[in-house]
C-alpha positions in Angstrom: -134.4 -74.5 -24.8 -135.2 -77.1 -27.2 -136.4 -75.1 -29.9 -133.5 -72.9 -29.4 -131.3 -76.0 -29.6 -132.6 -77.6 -32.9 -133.1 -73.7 -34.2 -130.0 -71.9 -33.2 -127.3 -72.6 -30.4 -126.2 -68.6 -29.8 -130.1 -68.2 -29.7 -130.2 -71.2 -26.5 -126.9 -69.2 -25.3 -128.7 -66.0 -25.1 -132.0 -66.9 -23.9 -130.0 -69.2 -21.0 -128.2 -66.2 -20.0 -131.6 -64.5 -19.6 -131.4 -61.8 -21.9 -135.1 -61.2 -23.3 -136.8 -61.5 -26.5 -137.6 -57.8 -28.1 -141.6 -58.1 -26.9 -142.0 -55.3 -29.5 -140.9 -57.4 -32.3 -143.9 -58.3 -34.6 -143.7 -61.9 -35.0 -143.6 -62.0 -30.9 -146.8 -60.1 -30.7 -148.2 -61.9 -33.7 -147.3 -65.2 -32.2 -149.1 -64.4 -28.6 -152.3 -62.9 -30.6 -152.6 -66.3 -32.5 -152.5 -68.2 -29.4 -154.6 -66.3 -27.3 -156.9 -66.6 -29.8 -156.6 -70.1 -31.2 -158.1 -73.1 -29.5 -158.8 -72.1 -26.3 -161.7 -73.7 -25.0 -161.5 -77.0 -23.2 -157.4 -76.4 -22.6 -155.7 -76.4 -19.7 -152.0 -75.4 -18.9 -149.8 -77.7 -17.2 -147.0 -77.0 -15.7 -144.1 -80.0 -15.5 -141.1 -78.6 -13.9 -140.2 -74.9 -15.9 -142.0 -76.0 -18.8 -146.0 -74.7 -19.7 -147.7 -77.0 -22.0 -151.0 -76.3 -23.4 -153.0 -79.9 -22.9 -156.3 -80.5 -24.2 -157.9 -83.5 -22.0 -160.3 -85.5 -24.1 -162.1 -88.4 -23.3 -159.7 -90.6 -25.1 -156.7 -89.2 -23.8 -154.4 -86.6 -23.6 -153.4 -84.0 -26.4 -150.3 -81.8 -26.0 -150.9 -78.6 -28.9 -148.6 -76.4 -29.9 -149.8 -73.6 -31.5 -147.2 -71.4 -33.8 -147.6 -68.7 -36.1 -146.1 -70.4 -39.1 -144.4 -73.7 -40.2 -141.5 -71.9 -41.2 -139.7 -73.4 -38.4 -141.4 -76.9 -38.7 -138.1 -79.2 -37.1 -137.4 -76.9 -34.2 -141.6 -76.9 -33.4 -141.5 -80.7 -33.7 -138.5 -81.7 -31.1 -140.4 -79.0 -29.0 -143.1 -81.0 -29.0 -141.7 -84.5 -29.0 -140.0 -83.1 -25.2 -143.3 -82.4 -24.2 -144.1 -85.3 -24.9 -140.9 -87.1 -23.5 -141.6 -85.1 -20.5 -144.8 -86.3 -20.0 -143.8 -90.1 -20.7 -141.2 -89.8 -17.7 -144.1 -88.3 -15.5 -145.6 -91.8 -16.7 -148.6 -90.3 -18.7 -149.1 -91.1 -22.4 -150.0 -88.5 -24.8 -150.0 -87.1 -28.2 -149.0 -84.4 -30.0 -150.4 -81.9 -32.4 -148.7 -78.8 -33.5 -151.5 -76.4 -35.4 -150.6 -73.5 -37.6 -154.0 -71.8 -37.6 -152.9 -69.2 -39.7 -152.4 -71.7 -42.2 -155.3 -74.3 -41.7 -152.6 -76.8 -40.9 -152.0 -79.5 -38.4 -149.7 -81.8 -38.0 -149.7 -84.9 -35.7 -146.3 -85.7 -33.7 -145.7 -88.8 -32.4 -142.5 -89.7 -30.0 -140.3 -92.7 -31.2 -137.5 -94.4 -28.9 -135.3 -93.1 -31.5 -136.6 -89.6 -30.8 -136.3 -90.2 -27.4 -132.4 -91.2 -27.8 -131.9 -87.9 -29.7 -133.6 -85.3 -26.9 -131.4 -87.4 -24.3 -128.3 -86.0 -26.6 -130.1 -82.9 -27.2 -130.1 -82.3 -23.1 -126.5 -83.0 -22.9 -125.8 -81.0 -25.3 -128.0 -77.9 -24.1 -126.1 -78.8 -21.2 -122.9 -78.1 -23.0 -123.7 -75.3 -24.7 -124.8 -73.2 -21.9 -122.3 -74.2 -19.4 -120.0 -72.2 -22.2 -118.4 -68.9 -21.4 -118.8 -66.9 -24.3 -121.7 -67.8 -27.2 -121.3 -70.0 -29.9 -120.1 -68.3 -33.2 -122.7 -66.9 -35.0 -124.0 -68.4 -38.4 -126.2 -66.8 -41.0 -129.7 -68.8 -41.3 -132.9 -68.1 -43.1 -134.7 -66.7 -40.4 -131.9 -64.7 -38.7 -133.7 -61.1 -40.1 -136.8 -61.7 -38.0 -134.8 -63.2 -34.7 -135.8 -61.8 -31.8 -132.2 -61.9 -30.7 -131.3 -60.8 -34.0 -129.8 -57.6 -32.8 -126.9 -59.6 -30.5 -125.3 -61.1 -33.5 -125.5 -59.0 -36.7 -125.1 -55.3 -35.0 
């Protein structure tokens, strides 16, 4: 719900309600392909309350990567990751963050601040909010509401 927060706020209203993404919408399928295929020896999924995180344990410590199709969304992907890593900070183990765009050739380090950490404390509250509402929030035209999964529930 994180990415949906820093994303889109009727998105995190839809996908709280449990209404499902279209699985036959391309980018969906293209997304899972990437993953399946991308980095998948030595990981391990962890599961830390309802969220799955793909953790690579190395000898130096532990790695928390996000793998995405494209850096199109690059904020969203990033708070994504810095609550991973919050999460795993509250759990009380340390870890770092990489979120890889294979598709690209690009990686990009993440690293959670006490300042970050503030902001997904007000991010929460505000999920919070947002979900406890009764209707969705107003919906706004972005960049990348013609390939939305969910696009369907605000522009039909």
């Amino acid at each position: 719900m994180v990415q949906y927060y820093f994303t889109c706020e009727r998105e995190l209203w839809f996908f709280s309600r449990g209404l499902q993404f279209d699985f036959e919408n391309e980018d969906m399928l293209i997304g899972r392909l990437i993953h399946g295929e991308s980095y998948e020896r030595g990981w391990k999924e962890v599961i830390l309350g309802d969220v799955k995180l793909d953790v690579v344990i190395e000898g130096d410590g532990v790695e928390v990567v996000e793998v995405k199709k494209s850096s199109k969304l690059e904020e969203p992907a990033r708070w994504q990751l810095k609550y991973y890593l919050y999460l795993l900070k509250k759990a009380g183990t340390e870890a770092r963050g990489v979120i890889a765009y294979p598709r690209e050739g690009k990686r990009e380090e993440v690293v959670l601040s006490e300042e970050d950490v503030a902001i997904i404390e007000g991010a929460i509250s505000d999920i919070e909010r947002i979900i406890a509402l009764e209707t969705p929030p107003r919906a706004e035209r972005k960049p990348y509401c013609r390939r939305c999964a969910y696009r369907d529930f605000c522009w039909v």
